[in-house]
C-alpha positions in Angstrom: 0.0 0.0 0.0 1.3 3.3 -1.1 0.5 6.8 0.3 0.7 10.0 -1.7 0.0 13.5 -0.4 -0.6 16.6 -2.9 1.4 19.6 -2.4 -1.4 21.5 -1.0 -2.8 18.9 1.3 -5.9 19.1 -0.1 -5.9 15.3 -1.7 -4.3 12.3 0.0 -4.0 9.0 -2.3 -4.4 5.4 -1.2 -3.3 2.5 -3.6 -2.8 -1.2 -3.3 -0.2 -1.5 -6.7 2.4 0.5 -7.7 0.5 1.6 -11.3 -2.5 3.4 -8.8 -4.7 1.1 -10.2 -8.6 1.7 -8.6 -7.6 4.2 -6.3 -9.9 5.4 -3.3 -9.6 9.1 -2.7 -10.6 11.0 -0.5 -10.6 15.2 0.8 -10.3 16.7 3.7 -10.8 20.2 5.4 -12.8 22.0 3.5 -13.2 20.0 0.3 -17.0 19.0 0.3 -16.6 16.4 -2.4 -16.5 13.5 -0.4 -19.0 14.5 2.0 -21.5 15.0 -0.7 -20.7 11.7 -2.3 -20.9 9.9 1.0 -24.3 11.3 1.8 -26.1 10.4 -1.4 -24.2 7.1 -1.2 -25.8 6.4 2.3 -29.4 7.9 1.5 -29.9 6.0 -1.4 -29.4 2.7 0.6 -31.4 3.8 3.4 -34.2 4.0 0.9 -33.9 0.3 0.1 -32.6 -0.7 3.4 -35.4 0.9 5.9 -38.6 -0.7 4.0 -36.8 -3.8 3.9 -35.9 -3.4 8.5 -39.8 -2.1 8.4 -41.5 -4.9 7.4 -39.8 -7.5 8.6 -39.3 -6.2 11.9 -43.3 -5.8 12.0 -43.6 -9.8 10.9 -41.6 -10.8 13.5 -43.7 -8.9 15.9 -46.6 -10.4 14.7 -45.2 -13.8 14.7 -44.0 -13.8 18.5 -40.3 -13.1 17.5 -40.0 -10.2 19.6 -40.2 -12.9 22.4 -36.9 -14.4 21.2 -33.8 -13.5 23.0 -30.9 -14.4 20.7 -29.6 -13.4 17.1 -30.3 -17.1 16.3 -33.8 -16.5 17.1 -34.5 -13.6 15.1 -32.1 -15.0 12.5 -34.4 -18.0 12.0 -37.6 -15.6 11.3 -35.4 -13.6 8.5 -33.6 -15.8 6.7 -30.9 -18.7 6.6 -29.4 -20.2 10.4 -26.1 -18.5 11.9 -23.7 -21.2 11.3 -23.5 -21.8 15.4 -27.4 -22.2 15.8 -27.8 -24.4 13.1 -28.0 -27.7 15.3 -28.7 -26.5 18.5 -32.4 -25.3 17.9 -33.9 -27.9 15.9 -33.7 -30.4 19.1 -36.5 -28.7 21.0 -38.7 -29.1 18.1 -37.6 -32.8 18.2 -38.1 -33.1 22.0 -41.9 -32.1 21.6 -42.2 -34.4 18.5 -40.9 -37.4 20.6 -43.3 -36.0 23.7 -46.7 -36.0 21.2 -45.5 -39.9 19.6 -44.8 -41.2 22.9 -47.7 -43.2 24.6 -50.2 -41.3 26.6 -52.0 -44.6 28.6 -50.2 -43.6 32.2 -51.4 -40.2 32.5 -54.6 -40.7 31.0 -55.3 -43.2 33.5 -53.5 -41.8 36.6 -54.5 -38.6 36.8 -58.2 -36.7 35.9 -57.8 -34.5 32.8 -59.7 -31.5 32.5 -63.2 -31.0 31.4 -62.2 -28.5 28.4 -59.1 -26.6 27.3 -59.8 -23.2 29.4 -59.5 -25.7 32.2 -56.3 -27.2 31.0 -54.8 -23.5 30.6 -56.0 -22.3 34.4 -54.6 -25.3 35.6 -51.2 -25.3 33.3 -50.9 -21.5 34.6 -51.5 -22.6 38.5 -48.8 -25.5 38.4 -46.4 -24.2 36.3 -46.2 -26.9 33.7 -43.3 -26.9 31.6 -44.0 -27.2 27.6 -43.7 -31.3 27.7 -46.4 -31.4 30.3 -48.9 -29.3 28.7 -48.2 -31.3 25.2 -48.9 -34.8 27.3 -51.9 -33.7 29.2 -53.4 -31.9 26.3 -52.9 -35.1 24.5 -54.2 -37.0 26.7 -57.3 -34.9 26.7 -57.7 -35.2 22.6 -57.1 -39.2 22.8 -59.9 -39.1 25.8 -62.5 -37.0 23.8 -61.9 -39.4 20.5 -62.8 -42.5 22.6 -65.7 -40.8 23.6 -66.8 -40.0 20.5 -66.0 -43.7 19.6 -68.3 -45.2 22.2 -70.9 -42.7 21.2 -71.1 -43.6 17.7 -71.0 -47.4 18.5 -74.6 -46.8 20.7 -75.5 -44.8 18.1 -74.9 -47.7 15.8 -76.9 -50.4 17.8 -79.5 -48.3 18.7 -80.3 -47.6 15.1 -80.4 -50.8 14.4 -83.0 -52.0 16.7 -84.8 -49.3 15.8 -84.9 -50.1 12.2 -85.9 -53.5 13.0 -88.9 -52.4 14.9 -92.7 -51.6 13.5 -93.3 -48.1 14.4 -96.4 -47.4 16.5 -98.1 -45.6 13.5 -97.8 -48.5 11.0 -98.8 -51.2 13.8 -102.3 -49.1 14.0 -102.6 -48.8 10.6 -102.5 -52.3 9.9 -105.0 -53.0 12.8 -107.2 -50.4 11.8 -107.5 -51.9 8.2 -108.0 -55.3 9.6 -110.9 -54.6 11.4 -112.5 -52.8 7.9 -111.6 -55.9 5.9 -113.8 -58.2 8.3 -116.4 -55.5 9.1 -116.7 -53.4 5.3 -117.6 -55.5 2.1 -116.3 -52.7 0.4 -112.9 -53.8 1.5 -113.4 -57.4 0.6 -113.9 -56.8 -3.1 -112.3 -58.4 -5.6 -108.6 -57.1 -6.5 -109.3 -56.6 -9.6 -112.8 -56.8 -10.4 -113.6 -60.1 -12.6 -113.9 -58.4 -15.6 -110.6 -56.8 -15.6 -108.7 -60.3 -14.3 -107.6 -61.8 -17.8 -105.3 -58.2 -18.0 -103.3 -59.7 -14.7 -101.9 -62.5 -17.4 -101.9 -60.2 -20.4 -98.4 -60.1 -21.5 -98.5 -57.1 -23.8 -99.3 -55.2 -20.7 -96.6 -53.9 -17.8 -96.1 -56.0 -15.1 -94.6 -55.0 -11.6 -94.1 -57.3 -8.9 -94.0 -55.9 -5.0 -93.2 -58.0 -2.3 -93.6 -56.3 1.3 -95.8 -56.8 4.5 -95.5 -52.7 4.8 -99.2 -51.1 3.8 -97.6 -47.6 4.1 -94.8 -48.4 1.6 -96.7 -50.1 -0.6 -99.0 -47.8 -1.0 -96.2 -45.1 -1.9 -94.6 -47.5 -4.6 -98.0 -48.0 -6.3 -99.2 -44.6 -6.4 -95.2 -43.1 -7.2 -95.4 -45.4 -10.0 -99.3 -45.0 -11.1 -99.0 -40.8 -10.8 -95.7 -41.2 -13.1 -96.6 -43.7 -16.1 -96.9 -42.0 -19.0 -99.8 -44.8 -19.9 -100.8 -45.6 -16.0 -104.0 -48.0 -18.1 -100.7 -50.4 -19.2 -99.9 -50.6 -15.2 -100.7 -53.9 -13.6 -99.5 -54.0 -9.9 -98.6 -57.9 -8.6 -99.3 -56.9 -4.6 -97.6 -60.3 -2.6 -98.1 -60.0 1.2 -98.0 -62.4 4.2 -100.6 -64.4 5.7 -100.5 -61.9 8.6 -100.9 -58.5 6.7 -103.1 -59.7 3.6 -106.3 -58.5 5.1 -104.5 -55.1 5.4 -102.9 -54.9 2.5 -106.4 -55.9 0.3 -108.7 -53.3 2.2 -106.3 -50.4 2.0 -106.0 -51.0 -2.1 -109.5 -51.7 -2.2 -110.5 -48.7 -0.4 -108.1 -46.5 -2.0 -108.5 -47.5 -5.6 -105.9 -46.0 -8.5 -107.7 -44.5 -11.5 -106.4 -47.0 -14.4 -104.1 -48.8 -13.3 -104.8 -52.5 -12.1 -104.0 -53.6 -8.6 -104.0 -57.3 -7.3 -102.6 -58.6 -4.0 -102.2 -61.9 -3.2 -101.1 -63.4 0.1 -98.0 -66.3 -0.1 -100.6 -68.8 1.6 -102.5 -68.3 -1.6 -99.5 -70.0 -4.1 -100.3 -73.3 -3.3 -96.5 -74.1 -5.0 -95.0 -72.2 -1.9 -94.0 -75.3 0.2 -91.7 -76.5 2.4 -91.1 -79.3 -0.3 -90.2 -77.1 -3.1 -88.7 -73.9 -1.0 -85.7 -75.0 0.6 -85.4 -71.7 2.2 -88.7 -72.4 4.2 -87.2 -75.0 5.1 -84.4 -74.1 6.4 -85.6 -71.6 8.6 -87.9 -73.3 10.2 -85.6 -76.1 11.1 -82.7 -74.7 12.0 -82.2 -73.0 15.4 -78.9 -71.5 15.0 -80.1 -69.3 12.0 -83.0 -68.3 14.2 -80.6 -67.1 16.9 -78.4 -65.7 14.6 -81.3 -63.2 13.0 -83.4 -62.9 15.7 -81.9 -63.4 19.4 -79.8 -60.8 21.1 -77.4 -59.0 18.6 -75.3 -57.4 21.4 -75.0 -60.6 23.4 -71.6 -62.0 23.6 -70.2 -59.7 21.4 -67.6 -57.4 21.8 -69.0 -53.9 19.9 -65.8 -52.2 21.0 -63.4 -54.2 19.0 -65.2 -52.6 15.6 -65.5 -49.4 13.9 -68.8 -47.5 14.0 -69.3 -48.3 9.9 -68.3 -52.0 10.6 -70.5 -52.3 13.1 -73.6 -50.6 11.2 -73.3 -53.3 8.9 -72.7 -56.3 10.8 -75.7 -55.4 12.6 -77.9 -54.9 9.6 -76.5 -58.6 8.2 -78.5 -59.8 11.4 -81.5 -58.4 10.1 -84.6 -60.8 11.3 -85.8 -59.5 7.7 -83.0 -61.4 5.6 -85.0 -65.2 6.4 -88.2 -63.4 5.6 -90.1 -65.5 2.9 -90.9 -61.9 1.6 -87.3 -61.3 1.0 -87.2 -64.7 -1.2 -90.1 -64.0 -3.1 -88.0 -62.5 -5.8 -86.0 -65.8 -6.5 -89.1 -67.8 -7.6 -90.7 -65.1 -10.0 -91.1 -67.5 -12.8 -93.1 -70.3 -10.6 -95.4 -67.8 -8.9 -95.9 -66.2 -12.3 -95.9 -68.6 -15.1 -97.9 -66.7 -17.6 -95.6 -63.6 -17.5 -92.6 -63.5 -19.9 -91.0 -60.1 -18.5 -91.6 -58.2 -15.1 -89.9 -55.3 -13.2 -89.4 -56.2 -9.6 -89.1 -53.0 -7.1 -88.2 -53.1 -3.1 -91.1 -51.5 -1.0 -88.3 -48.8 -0.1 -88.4 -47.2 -3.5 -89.7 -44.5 -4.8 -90.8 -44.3 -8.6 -89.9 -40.8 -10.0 -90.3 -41.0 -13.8 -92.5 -43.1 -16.1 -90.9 -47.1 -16.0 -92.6 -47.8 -19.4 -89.0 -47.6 -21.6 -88.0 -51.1 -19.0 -90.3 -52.9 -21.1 -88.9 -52.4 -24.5 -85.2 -52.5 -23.4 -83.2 -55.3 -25.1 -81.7 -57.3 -22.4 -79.4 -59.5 -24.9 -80.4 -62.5 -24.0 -79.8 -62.2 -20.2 -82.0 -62.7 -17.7 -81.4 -59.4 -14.9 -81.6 -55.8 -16.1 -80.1 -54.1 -13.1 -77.5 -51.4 -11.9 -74.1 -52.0 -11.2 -72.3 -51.1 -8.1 -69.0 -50.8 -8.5 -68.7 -47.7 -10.3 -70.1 -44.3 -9.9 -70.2 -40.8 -8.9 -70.1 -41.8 -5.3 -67.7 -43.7 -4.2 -69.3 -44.6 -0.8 -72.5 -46.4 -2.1 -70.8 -47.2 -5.9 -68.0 -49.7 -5.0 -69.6 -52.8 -4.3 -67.8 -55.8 -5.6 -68.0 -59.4 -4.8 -65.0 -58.8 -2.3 -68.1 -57.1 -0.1 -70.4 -59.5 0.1 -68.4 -63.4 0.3 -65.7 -64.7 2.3 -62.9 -65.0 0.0 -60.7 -66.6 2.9 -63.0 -70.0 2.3 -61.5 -72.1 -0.6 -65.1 -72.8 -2.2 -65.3 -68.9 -2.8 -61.9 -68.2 -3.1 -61.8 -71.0 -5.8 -65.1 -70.0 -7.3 -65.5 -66.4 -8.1 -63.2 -63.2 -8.5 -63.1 -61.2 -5.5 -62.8 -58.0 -8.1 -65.7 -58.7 -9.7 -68.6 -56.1 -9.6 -71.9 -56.5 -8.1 -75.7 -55.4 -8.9 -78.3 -54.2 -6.9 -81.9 -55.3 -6.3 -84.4 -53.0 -5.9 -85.3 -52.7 -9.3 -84.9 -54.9 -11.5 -85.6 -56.0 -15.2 -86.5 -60.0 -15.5 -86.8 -61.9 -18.3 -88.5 -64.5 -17.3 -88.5 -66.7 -20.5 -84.5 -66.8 -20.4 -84.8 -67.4 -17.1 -86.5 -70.5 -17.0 -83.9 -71.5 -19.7 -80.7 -70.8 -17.5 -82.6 -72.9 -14.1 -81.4 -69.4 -12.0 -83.9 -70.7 -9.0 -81.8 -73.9 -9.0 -78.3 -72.1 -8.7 -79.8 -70.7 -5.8 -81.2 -73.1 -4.0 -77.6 -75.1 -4.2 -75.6 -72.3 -3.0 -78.1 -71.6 -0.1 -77.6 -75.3 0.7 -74.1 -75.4 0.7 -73.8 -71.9 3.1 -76.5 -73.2 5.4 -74.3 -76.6 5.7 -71.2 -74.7 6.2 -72.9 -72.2 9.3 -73.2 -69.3 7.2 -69.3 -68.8 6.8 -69.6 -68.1 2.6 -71.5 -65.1 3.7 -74.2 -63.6 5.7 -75.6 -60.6 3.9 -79.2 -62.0 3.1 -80.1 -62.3 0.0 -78.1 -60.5 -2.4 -74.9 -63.0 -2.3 -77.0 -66.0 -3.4 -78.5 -64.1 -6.2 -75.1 -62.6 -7.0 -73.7 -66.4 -7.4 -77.2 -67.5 -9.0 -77.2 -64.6 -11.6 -73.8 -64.5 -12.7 -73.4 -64.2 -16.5 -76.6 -63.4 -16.7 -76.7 -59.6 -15.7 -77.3 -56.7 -18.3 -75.7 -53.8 -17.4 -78.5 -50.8 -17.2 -78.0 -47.0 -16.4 -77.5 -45.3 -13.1 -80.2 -43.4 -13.5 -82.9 -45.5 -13.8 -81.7 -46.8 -10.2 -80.2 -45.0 -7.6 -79.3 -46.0 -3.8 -78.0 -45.3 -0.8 -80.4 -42.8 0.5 -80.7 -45.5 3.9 -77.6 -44.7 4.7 -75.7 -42.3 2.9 -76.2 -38.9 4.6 -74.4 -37.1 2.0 -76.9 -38.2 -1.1 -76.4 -35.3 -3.9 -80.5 -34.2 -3.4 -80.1 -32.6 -7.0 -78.9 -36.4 -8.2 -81.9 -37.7 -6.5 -84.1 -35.2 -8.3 -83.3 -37.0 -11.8 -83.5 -40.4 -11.0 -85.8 -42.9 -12.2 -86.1 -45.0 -9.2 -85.0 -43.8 -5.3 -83.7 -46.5 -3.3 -84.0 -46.0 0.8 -81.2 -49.1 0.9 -80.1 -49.0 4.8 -81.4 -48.5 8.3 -82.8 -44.9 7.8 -86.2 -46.2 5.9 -88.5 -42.8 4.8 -91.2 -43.9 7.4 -89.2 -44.4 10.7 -87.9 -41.5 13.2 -84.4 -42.4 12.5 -84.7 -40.9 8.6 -82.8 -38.1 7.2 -85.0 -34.9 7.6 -83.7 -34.2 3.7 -84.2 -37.3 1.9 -87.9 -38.5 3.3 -89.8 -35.2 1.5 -88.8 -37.6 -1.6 -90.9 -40.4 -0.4 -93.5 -38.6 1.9 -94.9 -36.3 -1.2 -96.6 -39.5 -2.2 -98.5 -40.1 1.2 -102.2 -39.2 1.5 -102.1 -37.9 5.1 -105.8 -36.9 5.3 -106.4 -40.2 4.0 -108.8 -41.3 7.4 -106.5 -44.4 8.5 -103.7 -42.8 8.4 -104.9 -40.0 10.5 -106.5 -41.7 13.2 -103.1 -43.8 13.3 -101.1 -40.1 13.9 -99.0 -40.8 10.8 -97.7 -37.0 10.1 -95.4 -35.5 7.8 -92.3 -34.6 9.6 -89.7 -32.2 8.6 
């Protein structure tokens, strides 16, 4: 470094090399050119430098940095680590990682946690707790509160069931009520349909419906849903089956209550003289075996450990147990082409439906040679009620199924369903059936215990047409979350679950759907205090 000073001391030189290359200069006394220079220097980076300090000094404030102590603390909020910091901080973060992973079960169970979290922080701020205290007990509280939630739901689980297996008050009346007019009112005995109208019950060119149900209220609803829809309601011809038990019923309220057009009969299964134990091994079986009664109708809860399933598992291993799924009614379907021999094509519908748009387009749809028209489940808009496959309904850890069938391979629904009954007495479905039922009753119901659906599944197989969504959709039983303006456009609306349209337990959104089609100044039903709820 070299030195050089002027002869006037006015200008001093600094320079690294001997050739003055870049020299810094600089004046002294009263030689303002440096001072000048200087000054705009150091404004102009105070105007980048200050808005810069501003605003990330007031996001540090707002972040809770001013409560940090230490350049390493502030350093972290503005940018990279100081070098020293760099592996010192990041093991309190760890500490309180390891605290939240680390098993709660001792203090949950040695000490009472508080009620709510303003208790927690009183009683953090009366004992001092330290930051790995407050993260266990506050842990403690949210793994608490879950299992609570968890017990809840189960309850909530088996108390929907039984109340989905029982006959509300209202429809108990109703059927009494009707009854007592079918034994007292001649009017209510009539013939169903009138004798000159009976050839059109065999008519072929004519559209058939088949309804199986002991439910008055429901039927009524799928009959006049379906009637008040047609687009030629004098084609309709209604096949009414009912129990022993409810036939009286059932006849007075469709005589009484007569649809303009369309043709009504009802006919009670004591009145098919080929229902018999002889040629319905189903019967059969349920009235011989005592384990399957136990299994559908004794104590659901007893010796069984609700706990050790989810809420959603346990909704539907409590809906398997159904008393409903060794119902002859539920059967009925399987021996369409017995019960009506005449008949070359029918539509079958569940008494939980409700029939939206005219059904008369069923009819002329080519099934190509197969004998069910019905709706897929394994693929759809929703996920939740759309993924059905044959992994949902059999035990693919038994060899018969596991050698038998594909575990990937999509299911239908019933509920409503296109039969051709001519191909179907050609491919013996009732026969498939009845050997599968055999072989699962034999084997203590470990192929599978979802009623009736896995038999037909089996019985049906290759013998399915595909038909579209919308002529069928389901879930509204169960699925909370049903897309309402989906529902609007459907053909047919299936209440498939525990939350049927008639009972307390259904969702306030989805029965409108169904109760627009109940008369509720018919006189029965008032006298019975059936209302339209919200």
């Amino acid at each position: 470094m070299q030195v050089h000073i002027s002869p006037n001391m006015r200008r001093i030189t600094i320079s690294t090399t001997p050739v003055f290359l870049d020299p810094m200069k600089m004046k002294l006394g009263a030689a303002r050119y440096l001072s000048y220079r200087c000054l705009f220097w150091t404004m102009l980076l105070l105007v980048f430098l200050l808005p810069f300090t501003f605003i990330t000094s007031a996001v540090v404030t707002l972040e809770g940095a001013n409560k940090c102590s230490s350049i390493g603390c502030f350093g972290r909020k503005i940018g990279p680590r100081l070098m020293w910091r760099r592996h010192t901080a990041p093991a309190v973060t760890h500490d309180r990682y390891s605290v939240l992973l680390s098993s709660s079960a001792a203090s949950t169970s040695a000490v009472d946690l508080p009620e709510s979290i303003e208790a927690l922080v009183e009683e953090a701020r009366k004992k001092q707790y330290d930051m790995s205290t407050l993260l266990v007990q506050l842990k403690a509280m949210v793994e608490a509160n879950e299992e609570r939630v968890r017990a809840a739901k189960l309850q909530e689980a088996l108390y929907r069931h039984y109340a989905s297996s029982g006959v509300p008050k209202g429809l108990h009346c109703l059927a009494l009520k009707l009854t007592v007019e079918y034994s007292s009112n001649a009017r209510a005995r009539r013939d169903l349909p009138s004798a000159d109208l009976a050839p059109r019950l065999t008519d072929p060119t004519l559209h058939h419906l088949v309804l199986a149900t002991d439910n008055v209220l429901a039927a009524s609803v799928v009959v006049t849903s379906t009637v008040h829809n047609a687009a030629n309601p004098e084609k309709i011809v209604f096949h009414v089956i009912t129990d022993k038990k409810m036939y009286a019923a059932m006849h007075a309220w469709f005589s009484l209550n007569p649809l303009s057009q369309a043709i009504v009969e009802v006919k009670g299964v004591h009145q098919f003289d080929w229902l018999t134990r002889a040629n319905v091994p189903v019967l059969e079986a349920m009235e011989t075996s005592d384990d399957i009664k136990w299994y559908y109708h004794g104590d659901h809860a007893a010796g069984t450990n609700i706990s050790q399933y989810s809420p959603t598992i346990l909704a539907a291993y409590l809906q398997a147990r159904s008393p409903k799924y060794i119902s002859i009614m539920n059967h009925l379907r399987i021996y369409l082409p017995e019960l009506f021999p005449e008949l070359e094509k029918v539509v079958f519908l569940d008494d939980d439906i409700v029939v939206q748009k005219d059904l008369s387009p069923l009819w002329e749809m080519d099934l190509h040679g197969k004998v069910n028209g019905a709706v897929e489940t394994c693929h759809g808009d929703d996920a939740w009620v759309m993924s059905k496959t044959f992994r949902n309904y059999f035990n693919f850890s038994h060899p018969i199924i596991a050698n038998s069938f594909d575990p990937d391979k999509c299911a239908w629904a019933y509920g409503m369903n296109v039969f051709d009954l001519r191909a179907w007495r050609q491919a013996d479905i009732t026969h498939v059936y009845h050997y599968w039922q055999k072989q699962n009753l034999q084997l203590n119901l470990t192929l599978w215990k979802l009623g009736t659906l896995p038999p037909a599944l089996i019985a049906f197989d290759g013998n399915v047409h595909p038909i579209a969504p919308k002529w069928h959709m389901l879930g509204l039983g169960y699925n909370t979350k049903t897309d309402l303006a989906a529902t609007k456009q459907a053909a047919v609306i299936h209440y498939n679950g525990q939350a049927k349209p008639w009972l307390d337990i259904a969702f306030p959104q989805l029965r409108p759907f169904w109760s627009k089609y109940v008369n509720y100044s018919n006189e029965f039903i008032t006298q019975c205090n059936i209302l339209d709820r919200p």
